[in-house]
CHARMM-style PDB file with segment names, atoms N, HN, CA, C and O in Angstrom:
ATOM      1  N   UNK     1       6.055  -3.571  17.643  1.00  0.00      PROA
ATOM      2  CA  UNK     1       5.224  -3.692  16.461  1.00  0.00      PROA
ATOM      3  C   UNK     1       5.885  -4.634  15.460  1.00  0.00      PROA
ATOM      4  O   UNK     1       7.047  -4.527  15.067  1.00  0.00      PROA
ATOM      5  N   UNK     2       4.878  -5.706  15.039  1.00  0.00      PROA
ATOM      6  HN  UNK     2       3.934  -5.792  15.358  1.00  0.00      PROA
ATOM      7  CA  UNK     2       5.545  -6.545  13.766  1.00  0.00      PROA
ATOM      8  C   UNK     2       5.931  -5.537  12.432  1.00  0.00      PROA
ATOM      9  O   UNK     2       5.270  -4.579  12.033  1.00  0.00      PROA
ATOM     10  N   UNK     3       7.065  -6.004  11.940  1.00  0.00      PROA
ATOM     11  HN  UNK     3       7.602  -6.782  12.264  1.00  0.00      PROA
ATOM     12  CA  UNK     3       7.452  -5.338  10.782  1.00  0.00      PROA
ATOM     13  C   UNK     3       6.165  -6.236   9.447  1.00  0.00      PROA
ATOM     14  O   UNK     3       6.275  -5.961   8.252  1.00  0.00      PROA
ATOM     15  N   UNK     4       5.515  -6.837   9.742  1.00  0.00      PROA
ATOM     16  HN  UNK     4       5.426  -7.061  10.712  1.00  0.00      PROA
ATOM     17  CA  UNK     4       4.361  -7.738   8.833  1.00  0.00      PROA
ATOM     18  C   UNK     4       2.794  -7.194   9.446  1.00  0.00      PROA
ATOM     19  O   UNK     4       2.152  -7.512  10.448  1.00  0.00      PROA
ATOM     20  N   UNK     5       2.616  -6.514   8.657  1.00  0.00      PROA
ATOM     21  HN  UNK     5       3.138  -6.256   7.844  1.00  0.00      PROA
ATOM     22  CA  UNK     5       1.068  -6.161   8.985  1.00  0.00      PROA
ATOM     23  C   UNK     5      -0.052  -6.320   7.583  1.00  0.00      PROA
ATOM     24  O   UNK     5       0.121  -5.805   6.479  1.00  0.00      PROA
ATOM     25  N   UNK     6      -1.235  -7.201   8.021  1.00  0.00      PROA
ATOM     26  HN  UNK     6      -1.375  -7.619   8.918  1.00  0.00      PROA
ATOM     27  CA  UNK     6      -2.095  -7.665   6.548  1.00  0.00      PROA
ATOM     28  C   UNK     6      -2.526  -6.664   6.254  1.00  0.00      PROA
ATOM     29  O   UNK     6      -2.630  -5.602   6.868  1.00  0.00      PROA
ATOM     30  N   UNK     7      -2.937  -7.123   4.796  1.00  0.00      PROA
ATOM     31  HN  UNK     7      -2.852  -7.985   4.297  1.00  0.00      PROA
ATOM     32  CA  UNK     7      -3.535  -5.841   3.866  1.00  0.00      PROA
ATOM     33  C   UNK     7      -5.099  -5.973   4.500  1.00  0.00      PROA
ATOM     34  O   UNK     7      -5.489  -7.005   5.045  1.00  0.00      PROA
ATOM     35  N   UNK     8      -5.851  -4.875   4.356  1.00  0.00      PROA
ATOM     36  HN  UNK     8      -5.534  -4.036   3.914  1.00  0.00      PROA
ATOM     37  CA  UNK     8      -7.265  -5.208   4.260  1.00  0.00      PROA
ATOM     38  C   UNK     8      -8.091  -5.525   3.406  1.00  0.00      PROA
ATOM     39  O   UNK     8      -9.178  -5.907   3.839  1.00  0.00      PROA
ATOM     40  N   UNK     9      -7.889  -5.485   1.903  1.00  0.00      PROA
ATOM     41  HN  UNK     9      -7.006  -5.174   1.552  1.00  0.00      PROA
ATOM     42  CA  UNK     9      -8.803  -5.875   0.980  1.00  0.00      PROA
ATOM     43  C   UNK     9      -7.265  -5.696  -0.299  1.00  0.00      PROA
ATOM     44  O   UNK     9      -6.189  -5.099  -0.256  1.00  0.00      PROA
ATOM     45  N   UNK    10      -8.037  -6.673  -1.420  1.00  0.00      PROA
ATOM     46  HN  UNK    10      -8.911  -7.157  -1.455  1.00  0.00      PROA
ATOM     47  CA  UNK    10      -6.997  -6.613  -2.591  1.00  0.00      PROA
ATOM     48  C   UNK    10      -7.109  -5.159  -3.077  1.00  0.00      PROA
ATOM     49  O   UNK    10      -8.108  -4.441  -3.024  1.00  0.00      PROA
ATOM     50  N   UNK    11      -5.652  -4.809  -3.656  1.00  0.00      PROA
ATOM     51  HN  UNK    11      -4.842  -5.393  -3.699  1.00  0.00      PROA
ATOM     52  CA  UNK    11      -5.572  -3.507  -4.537  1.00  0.00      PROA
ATOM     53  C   UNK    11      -6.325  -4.155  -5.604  1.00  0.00      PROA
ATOM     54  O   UNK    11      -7.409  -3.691  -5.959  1.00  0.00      PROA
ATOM     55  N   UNK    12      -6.044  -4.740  -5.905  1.00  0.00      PROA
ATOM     56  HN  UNK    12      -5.164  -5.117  -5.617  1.00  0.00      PROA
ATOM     57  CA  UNK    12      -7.114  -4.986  -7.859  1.00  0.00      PROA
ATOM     58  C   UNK    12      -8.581  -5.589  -8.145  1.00  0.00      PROA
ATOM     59  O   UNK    12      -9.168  -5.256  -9.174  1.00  0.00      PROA
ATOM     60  N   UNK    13      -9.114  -6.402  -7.306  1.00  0.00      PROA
ATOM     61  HN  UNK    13      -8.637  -6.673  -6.470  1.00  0.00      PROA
ATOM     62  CA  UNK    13     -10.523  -6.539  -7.137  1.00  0.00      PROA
ATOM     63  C   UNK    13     -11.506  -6.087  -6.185  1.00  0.00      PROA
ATOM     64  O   UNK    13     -12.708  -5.906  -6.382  1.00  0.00      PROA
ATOM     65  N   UNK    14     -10.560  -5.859  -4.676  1.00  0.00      PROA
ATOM     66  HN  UNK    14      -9.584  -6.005  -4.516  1.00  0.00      PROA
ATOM     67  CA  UNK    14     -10.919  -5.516  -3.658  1.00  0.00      PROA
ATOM     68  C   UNK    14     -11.503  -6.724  -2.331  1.00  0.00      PROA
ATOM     69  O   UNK    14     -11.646  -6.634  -1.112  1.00  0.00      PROA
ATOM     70  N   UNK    15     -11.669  -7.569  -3.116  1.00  0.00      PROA
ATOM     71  HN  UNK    15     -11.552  -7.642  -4.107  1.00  0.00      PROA
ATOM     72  CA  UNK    15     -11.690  -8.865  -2.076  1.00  0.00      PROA
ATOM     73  C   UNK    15     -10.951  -9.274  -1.050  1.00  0.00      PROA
ATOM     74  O   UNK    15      -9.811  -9.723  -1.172  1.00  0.00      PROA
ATOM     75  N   UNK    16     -11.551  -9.144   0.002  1.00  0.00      PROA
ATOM     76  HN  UNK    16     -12.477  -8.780   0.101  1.00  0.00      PROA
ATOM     77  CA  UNK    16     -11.354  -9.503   1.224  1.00  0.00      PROA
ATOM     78  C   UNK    16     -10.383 -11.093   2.287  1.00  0.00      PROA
ATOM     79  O   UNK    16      -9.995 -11.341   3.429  1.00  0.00      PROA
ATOM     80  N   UNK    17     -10.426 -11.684   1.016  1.00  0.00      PROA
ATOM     81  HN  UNK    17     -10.741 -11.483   0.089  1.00  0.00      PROA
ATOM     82  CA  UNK    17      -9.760 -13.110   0.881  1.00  0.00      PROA
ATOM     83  C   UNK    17      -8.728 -13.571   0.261  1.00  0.00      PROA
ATOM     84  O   UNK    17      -8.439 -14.238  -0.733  1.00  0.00      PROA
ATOM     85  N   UNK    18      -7.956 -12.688   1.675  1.00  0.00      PROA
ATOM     86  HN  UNK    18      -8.191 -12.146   2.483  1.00  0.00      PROA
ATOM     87  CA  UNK    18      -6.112 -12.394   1.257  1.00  0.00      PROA
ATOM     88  C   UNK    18      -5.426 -13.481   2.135  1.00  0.00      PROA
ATOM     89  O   UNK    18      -6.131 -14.023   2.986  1.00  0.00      PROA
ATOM     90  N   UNK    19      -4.125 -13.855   2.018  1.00  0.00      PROA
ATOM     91  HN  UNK    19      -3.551 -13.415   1.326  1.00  0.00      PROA
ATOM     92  CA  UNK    19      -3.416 -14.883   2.654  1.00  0.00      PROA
ATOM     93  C   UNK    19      -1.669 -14.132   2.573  1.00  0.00      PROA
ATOM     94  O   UNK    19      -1.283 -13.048   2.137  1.00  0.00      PROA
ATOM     95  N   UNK    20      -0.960 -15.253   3.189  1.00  0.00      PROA
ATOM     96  HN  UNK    20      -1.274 -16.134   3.543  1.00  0.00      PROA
ATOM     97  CA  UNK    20       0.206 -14.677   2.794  1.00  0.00      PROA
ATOM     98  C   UNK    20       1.169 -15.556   2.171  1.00  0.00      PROA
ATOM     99  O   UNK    20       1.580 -16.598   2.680  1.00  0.00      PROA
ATOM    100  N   UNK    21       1.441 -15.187   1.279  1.00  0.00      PROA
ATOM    101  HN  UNK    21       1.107 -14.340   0.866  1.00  0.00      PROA
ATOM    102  CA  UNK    21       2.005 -16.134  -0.305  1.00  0.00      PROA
ATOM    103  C   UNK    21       3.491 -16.526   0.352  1.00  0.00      PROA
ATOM    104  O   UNK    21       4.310 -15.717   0.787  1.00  0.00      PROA
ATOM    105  N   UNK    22       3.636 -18.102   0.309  1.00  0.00      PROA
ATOM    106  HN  UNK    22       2.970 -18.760  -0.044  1.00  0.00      PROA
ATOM    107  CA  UNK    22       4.888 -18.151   0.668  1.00  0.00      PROA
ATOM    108  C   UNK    22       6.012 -17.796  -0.114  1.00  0.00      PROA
ATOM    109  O   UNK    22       5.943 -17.381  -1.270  1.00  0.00      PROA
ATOM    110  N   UNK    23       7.012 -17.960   0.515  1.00  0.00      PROA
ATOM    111  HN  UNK    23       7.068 -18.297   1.455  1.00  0.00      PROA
ATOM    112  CA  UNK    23       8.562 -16.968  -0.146  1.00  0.00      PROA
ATOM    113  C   UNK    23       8.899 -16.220   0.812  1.00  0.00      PROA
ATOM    114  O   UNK    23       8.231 -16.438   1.823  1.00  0.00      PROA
ATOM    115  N   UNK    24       9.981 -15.091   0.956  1.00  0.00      PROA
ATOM    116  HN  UNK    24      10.524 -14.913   0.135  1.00  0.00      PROA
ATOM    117  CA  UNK    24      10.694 -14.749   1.580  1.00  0.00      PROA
ATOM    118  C   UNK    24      10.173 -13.466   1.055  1.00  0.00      PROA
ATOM    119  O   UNK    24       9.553 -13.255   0.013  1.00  0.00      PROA
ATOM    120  N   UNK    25      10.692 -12.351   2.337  1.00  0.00      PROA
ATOM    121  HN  UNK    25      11.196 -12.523   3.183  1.00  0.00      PROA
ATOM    122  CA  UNK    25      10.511 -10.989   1.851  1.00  0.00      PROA
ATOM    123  C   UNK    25      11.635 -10.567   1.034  1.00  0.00      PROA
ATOM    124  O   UNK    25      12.710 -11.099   0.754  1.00  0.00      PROA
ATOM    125  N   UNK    26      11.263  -9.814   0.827  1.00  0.00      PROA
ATOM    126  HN  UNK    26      10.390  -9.382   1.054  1.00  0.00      PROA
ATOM    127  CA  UNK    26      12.689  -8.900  -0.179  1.00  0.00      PROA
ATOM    128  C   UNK    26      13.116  -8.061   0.646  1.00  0.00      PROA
ATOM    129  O   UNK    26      12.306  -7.584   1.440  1.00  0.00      PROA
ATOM    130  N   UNK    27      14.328  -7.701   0.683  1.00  0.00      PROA
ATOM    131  HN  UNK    27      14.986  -8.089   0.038  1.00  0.00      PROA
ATOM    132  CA  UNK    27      14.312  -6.276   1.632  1.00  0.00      PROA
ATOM    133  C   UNK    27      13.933  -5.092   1.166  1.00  0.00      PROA
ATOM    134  O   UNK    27      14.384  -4.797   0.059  1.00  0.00      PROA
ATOM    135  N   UNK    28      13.154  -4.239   1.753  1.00  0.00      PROA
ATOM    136  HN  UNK    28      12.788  -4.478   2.653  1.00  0.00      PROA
ATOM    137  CA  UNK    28      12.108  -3.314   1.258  1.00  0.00      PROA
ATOM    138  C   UNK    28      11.513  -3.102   0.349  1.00  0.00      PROA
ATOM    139  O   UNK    28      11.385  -2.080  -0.323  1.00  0.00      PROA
ATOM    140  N   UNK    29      11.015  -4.290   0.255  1.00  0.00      PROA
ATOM    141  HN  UNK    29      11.119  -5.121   0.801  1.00  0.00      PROA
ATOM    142  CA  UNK    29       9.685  -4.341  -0.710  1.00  0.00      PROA
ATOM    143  C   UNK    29       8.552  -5.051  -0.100  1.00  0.00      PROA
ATOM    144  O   UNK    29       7.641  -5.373  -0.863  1.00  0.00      PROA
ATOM    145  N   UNK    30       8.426  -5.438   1.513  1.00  0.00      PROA
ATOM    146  HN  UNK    30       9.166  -5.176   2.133  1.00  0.00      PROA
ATOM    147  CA  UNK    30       7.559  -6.301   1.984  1.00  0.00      PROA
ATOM    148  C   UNK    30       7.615  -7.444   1.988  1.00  0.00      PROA
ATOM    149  O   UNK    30       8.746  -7.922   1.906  1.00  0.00      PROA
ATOM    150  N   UNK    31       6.461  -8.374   2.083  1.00  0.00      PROA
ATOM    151  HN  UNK    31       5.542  -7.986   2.150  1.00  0.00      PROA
ATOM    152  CA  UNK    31       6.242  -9.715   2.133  1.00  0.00      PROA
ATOM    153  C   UNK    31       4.752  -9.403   1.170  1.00  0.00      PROA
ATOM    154  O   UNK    31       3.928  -8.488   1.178  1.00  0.00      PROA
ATOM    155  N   UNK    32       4.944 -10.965   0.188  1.00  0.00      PROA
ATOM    156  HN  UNK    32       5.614 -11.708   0.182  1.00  0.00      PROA
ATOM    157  CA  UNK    32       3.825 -10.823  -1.115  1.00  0.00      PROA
ATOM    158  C   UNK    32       2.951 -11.698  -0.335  1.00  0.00      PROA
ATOM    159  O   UNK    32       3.304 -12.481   0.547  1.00  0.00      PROA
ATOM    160  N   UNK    33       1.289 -11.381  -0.938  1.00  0.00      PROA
ATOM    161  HN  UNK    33       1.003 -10.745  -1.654  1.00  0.00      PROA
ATOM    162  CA  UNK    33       0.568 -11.690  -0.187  1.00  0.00      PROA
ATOM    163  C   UNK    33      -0.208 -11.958  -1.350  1.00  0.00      PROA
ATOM    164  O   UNK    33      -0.018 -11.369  -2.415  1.00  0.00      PROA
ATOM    165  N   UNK    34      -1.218 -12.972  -1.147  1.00  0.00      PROA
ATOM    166  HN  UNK    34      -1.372 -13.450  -0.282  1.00  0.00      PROA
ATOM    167  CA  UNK    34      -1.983 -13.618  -2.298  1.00  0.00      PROA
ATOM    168  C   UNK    34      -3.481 -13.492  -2.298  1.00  0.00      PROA
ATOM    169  O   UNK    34      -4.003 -13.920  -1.268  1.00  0.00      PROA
ATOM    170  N   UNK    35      -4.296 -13.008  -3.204  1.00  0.00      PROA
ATOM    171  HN  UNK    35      -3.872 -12.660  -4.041  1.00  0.00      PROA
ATOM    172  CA  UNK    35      -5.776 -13.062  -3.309  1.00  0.00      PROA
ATOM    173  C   UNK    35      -6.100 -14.627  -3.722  1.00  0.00      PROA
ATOM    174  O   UNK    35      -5.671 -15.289  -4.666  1.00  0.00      PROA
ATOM    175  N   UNK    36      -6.949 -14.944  -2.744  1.00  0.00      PROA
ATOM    176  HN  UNK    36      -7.299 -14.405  -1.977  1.00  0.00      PROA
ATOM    177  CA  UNK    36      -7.190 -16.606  -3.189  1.00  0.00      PROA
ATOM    178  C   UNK    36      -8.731 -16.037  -4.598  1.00  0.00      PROA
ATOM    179  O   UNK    36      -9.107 -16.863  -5.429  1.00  0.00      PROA
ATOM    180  N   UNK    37      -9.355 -14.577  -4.547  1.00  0.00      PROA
ATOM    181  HN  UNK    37      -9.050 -13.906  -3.871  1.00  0.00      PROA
ATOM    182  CA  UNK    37     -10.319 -14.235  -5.295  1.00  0.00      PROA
ATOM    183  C   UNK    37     -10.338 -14.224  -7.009  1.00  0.00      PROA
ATOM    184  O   UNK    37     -11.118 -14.706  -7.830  1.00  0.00      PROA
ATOM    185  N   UNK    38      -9.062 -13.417  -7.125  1.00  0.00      PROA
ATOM    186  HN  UNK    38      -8.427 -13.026  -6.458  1.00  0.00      PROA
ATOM    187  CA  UNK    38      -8.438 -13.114  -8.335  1.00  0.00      PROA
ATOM    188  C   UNK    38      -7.051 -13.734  -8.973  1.00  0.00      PROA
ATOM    189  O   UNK    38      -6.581 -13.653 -10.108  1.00  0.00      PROA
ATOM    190  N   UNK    39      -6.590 -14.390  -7.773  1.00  0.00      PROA
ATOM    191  HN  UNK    39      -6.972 -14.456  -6.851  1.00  0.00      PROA
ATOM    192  CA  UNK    39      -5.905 -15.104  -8.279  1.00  0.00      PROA
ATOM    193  C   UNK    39      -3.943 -14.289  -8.167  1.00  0.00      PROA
ATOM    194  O   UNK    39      -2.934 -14.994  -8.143  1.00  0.00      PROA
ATOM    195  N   UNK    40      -3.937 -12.769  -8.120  1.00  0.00      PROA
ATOM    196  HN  UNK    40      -4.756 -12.195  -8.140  1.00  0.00      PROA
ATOM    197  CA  UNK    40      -3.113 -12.166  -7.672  1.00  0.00      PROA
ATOM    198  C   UNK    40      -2.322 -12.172  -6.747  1.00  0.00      PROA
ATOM    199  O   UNK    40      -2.898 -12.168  -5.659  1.00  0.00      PROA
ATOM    200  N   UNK    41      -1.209 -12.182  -6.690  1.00  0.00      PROA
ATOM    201  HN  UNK    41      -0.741 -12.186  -7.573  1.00  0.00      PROA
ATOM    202  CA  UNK    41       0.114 -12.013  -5.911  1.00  0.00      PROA
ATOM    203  C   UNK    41       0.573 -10.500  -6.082  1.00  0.00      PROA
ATOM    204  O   UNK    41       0.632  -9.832  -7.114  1.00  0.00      PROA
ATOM    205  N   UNK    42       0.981 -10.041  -4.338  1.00  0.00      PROA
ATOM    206  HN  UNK    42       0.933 -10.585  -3.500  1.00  0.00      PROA
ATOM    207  CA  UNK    42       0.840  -8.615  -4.737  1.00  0.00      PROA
ATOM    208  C   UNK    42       1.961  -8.285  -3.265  1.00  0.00      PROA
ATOM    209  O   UNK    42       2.114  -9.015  -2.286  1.00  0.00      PROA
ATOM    210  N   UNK    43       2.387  -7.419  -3.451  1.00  0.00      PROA
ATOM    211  HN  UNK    43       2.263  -6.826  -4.247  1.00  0.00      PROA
ATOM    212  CA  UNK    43       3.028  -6.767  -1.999  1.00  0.00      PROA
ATOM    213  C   UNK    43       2.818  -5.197  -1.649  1.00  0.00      PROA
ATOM    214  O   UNK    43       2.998  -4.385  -2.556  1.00  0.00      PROA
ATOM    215  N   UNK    44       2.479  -4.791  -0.485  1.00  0.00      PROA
ATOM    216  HN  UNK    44       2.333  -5.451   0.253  1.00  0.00      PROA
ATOM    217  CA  UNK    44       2.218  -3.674  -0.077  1.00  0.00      PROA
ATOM    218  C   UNK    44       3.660  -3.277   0.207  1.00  0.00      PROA
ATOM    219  O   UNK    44       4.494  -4.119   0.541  1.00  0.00      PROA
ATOM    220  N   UNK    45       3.945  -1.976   0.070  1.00  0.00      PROA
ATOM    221  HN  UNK    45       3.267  -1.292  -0.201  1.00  0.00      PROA
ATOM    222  CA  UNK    45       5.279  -0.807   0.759  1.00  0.00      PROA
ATOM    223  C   UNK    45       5.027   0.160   1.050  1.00  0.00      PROA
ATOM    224  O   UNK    45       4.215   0.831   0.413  1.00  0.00      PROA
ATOM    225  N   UNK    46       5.635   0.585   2.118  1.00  0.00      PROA
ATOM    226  HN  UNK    46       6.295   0.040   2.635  1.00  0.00      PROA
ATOM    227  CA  UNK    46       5.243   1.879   2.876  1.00  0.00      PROA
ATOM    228  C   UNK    46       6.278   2.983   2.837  1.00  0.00      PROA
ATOM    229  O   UNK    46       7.240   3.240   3.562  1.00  0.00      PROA
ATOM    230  N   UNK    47       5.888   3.420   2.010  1.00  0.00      PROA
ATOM    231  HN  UNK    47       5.107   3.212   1.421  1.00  0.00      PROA
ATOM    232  CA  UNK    47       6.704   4.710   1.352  1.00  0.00      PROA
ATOM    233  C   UNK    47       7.670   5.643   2.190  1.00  0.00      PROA
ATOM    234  O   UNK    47       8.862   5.927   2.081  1.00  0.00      PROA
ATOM    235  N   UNK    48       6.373   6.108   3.327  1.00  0.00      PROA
ATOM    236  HN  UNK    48       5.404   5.878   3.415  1.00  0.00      PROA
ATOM    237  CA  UNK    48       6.971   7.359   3.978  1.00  0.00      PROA
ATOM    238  C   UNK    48       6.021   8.711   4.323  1.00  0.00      PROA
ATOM    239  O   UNK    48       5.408   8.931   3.279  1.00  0.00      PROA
ATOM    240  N   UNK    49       5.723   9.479   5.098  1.00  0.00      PROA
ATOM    241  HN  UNK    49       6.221   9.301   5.947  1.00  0.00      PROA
ATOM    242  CA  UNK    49       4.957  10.308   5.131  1.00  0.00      PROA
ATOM    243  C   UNK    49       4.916  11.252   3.818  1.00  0.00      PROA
ATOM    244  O   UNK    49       5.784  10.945   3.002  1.00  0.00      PROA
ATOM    245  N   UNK    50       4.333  12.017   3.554  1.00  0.00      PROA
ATOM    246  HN  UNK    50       3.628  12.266   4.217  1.00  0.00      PROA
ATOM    247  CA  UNK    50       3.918  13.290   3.177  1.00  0.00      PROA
ATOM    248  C   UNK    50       4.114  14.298   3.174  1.00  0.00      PROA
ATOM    249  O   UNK    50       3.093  14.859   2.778  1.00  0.00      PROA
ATOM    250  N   UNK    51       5.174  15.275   3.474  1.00  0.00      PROA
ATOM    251  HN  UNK    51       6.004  14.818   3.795  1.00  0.00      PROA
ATOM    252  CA  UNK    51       4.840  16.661   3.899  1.00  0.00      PROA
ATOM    253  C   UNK    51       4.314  18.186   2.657  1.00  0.00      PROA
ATOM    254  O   UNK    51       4.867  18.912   1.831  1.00  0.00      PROA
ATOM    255  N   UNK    52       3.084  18.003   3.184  1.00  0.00      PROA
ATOM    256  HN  UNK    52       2.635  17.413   3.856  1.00  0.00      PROA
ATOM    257  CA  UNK    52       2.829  19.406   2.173  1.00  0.00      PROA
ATOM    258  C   UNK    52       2.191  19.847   3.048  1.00  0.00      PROA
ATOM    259  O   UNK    52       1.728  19.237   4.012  1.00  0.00      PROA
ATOM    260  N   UNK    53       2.104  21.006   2.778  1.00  0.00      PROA
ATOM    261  HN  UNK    53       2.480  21.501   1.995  1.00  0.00      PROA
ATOM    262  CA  UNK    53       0.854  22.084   3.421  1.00  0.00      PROA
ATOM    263  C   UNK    53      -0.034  22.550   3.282  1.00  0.00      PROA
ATOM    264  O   UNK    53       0.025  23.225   2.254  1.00  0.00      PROA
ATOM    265  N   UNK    54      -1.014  22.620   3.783  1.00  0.00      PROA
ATOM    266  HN  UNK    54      -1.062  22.071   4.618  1.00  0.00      PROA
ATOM    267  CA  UNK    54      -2.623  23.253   3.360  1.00  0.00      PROA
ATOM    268  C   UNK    54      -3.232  24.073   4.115  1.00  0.00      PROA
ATOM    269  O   UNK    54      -3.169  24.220   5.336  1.00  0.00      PROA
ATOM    270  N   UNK    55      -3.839  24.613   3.320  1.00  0.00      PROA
ATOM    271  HN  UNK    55      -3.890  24.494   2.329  1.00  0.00      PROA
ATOM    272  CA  UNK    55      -4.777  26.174   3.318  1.00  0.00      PROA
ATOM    273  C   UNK    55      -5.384  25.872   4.297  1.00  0.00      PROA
ATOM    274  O   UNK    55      -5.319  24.803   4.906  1.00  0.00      PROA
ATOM    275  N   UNK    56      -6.178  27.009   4.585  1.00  0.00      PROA
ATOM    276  HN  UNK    56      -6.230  27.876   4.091  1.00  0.00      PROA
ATOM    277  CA  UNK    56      -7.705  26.631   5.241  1.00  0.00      PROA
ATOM    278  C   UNK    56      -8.880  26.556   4.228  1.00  0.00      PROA
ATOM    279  O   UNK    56     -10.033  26.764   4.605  1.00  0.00      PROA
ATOM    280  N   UNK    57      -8.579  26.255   2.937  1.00  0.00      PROA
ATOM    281  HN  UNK    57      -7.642  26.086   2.630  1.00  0.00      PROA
ATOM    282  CA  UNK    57      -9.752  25.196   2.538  1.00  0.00      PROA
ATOM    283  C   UNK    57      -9.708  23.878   2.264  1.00  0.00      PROA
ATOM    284  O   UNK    57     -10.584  23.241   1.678  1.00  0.00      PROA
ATOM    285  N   UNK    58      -8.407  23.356   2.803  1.00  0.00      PROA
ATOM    286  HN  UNK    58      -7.695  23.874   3.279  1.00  0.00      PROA
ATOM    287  CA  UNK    58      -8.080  22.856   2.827  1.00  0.00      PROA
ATOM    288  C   UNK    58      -6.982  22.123   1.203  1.00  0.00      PROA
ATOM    289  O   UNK    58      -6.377  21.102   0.879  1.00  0.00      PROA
ATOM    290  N   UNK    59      -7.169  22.864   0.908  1.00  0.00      PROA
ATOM    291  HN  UNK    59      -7.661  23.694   1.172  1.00  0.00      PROA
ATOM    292  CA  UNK    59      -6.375  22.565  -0.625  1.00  0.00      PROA
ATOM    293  C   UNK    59      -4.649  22.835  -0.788  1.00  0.00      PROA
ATOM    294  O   UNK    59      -4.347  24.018  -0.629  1.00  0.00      PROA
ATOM    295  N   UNK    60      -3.652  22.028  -1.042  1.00  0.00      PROA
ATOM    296  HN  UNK    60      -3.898  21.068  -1.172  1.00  0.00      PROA
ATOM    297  CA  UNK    60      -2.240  22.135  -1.141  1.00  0.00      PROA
ATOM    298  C   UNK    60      -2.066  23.813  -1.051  1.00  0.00      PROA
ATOM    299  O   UNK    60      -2.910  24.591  -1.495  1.00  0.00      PROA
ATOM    300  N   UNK    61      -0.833  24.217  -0.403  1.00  0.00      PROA
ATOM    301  HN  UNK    61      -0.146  23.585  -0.042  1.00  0.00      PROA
ATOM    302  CA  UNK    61      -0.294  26.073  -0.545  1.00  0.00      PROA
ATOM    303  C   UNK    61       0.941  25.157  -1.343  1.00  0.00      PROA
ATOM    304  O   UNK    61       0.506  24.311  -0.561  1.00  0.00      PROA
ATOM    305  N   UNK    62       1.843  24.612  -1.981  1.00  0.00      PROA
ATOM    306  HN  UNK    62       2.196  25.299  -2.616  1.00  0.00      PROA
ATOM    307  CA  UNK    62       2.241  24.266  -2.983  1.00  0.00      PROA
ATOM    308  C   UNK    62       2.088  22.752  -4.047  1.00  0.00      PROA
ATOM    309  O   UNK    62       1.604  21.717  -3.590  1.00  0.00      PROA
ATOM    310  N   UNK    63       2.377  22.818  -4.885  1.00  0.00      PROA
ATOM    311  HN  UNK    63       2.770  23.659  -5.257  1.00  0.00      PROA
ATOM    312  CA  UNK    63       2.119  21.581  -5.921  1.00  0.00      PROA
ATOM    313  C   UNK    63       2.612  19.973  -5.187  1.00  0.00      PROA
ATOM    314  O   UNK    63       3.570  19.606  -4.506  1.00  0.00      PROA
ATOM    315  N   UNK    64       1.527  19.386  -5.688  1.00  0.00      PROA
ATOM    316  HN  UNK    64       0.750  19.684  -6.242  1.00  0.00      PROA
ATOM    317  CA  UNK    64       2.070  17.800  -5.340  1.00  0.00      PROA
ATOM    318  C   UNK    64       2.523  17.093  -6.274  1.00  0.00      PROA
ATOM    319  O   UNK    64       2.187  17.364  -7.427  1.00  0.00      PROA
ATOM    320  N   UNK    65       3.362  16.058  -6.020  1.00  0.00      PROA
ATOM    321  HN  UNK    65       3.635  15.837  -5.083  1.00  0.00      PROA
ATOM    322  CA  UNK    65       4.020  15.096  -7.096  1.00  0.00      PROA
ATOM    323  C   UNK    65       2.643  14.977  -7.794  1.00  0.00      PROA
ATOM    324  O   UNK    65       1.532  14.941  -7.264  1.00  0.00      PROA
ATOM    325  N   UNK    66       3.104  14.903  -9.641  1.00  0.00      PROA
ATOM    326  HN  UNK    66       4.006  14.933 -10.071  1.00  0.00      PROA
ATOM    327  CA  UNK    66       1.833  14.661 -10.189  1.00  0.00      PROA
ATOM    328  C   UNK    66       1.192  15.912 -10.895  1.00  0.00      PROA
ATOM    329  O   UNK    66       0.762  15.935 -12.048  1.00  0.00      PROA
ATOM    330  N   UNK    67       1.211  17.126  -9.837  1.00  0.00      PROA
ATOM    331  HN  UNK    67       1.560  17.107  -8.901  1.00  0.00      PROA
ATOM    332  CA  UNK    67       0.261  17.877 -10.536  1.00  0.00      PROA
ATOM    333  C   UNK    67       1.015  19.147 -11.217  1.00  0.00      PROA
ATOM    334  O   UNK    67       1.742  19.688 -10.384  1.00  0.00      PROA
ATOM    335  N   UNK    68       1.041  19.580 -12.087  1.00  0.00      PROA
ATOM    336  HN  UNK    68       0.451  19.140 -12.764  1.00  0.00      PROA
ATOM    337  CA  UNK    68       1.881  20.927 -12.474  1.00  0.00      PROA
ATOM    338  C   UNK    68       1.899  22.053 -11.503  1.00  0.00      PROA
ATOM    339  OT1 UNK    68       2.522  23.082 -11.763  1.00  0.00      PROA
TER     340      UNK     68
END
């Protein structure tokens, strides 16, 4: 698997007419990628899974970052 995978649409307008902005990556912060729509330079990062747990109504059995 490439460590470079495209975004599908911009985070800030949502336009579909992304490229990949030259420059170098950073180390872990991605490679920046450019909306030719809005005009934005932007980089995606991939955090890391999740682990919480849920009910069967599907709702958190403890608090998530964020919520009290």
């Amino acid at each position: 698997m490439s460590e470079r995978s495209a975004p599908h649409y911009c985070p800030y307008c949502g336009d579909e007419d992304l490229v990949p902005e030259e420059g170098a990556p950073v180390k872990g912060e991605g490679y920046p990628w450019a909306c030719l729509s809005c005009a934005r330079v932007f980089r995606v990062k991939y955090v890391g899974l999740r682990s919480a747990s849920f009910s069967a109504e599907g709702a958190p059995t403890r608090p998530t970052e964020g919520n009290p």
